[in-house]
N, C-alpha and C positions, 0 to 999 in steps of 0.2 A: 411235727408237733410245735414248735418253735415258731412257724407263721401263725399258728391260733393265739399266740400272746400279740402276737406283733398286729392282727385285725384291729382296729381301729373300733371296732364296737365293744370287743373283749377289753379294750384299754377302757373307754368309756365307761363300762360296767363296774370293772375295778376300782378306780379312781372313785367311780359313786360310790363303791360300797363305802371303801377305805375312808374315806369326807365321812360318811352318814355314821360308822364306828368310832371316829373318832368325835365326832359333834354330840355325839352320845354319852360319850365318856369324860366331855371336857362341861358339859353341862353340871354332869355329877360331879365334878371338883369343885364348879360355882358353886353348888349348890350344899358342899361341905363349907365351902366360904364364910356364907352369907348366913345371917340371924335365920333367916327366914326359908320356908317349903316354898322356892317357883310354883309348883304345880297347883299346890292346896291353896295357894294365895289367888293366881292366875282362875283355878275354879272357882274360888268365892267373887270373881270378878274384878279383883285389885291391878286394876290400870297399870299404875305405876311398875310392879311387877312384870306384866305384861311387857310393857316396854323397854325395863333392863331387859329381860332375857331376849328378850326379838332383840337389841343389840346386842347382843353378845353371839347369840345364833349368828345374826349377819357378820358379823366380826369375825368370828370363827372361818367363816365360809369364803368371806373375800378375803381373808388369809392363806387359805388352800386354795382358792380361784388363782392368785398370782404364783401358789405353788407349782400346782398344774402347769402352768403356764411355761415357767422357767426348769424343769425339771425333767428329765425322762422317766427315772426309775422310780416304782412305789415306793423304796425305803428312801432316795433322796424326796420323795413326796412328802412325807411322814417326818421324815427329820427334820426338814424348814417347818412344817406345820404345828408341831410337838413346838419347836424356838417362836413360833409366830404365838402359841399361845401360852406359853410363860411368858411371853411381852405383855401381852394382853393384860393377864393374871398380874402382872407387877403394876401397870396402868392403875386397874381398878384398886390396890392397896393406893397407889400415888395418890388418887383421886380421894379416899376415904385417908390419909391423912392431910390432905390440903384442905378440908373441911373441918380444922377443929372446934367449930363453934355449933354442928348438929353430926348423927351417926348418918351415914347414907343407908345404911341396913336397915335403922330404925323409920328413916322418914318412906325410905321405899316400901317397906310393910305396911306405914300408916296413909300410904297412897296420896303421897306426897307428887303429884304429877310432873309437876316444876322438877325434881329433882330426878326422879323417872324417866325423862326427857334426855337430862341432861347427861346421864346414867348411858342411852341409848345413843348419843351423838356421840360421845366418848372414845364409845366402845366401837361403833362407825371410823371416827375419823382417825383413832390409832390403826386401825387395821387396813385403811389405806395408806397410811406410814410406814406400819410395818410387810405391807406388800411390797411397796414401793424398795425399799432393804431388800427383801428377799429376791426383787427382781433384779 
């Protein structure tokens, strides 16, 4: 029984699951976050929305990409990746206080793109940072 975890497809599978439950779950935390419905916004066609969350999805995931990577066990998988996105999660407070002169909640509901953008590089280029740590 003990070679069926050690297959190389059964890890594959796992690891997906484990990424796709936690991207799941880390989405609903933005998503207590933030002013705004990702989804309801993202359905009415608001760009800018769109594009925070597509970074943060990526973020998320090239944060558990270098998990994976550096890691054997699911629970050390999950433990760097759970620390990968409270990094994250602190970023984007850092980012919506370095902005005291508009809300980033509010401009990104109003499909502010410019800032949606920069929303989305952010949240990119921390989590090649915080790979980079974890590695």
């Amino acid at each position: 029984m003990n070679s069926f975890w050690e297959n190389e497809f059964v890890k594959i599978a796992a690891y997906y699951s484990v990424v796709v439950l936690c991207v799941i779950v880390f989405l609903a935390v933005f998503e207590l976050v933030t002013k705004y419905k990702n989804w309801e916004e993202i359905k009415k066609g608001n760009l800018s929305v769109a594009m925070a969350t597509g970074g943060k999805i990526f973020g998320i995931a090239n944060v558990f990409r270098h998990s994976i990577m550096q890691h054997d066990s699911l629970l050390s998988l999950i433990s760097w990746g759970v620390f990968g996105f409270i990094l994250l999660l602190i970023g984007y407070f850092i980012y919506e206080f370095l902005t005291p002169g508009f809300k980033i909640d509010e401009e990104i509901q109003n499909d502010n793109r410019a800032v949606g953008f920069i929303s989305l590089a952010i949240s990119v280029g921390l989590s090649y940072v915080i790979g980079a740590g974890i590695s």
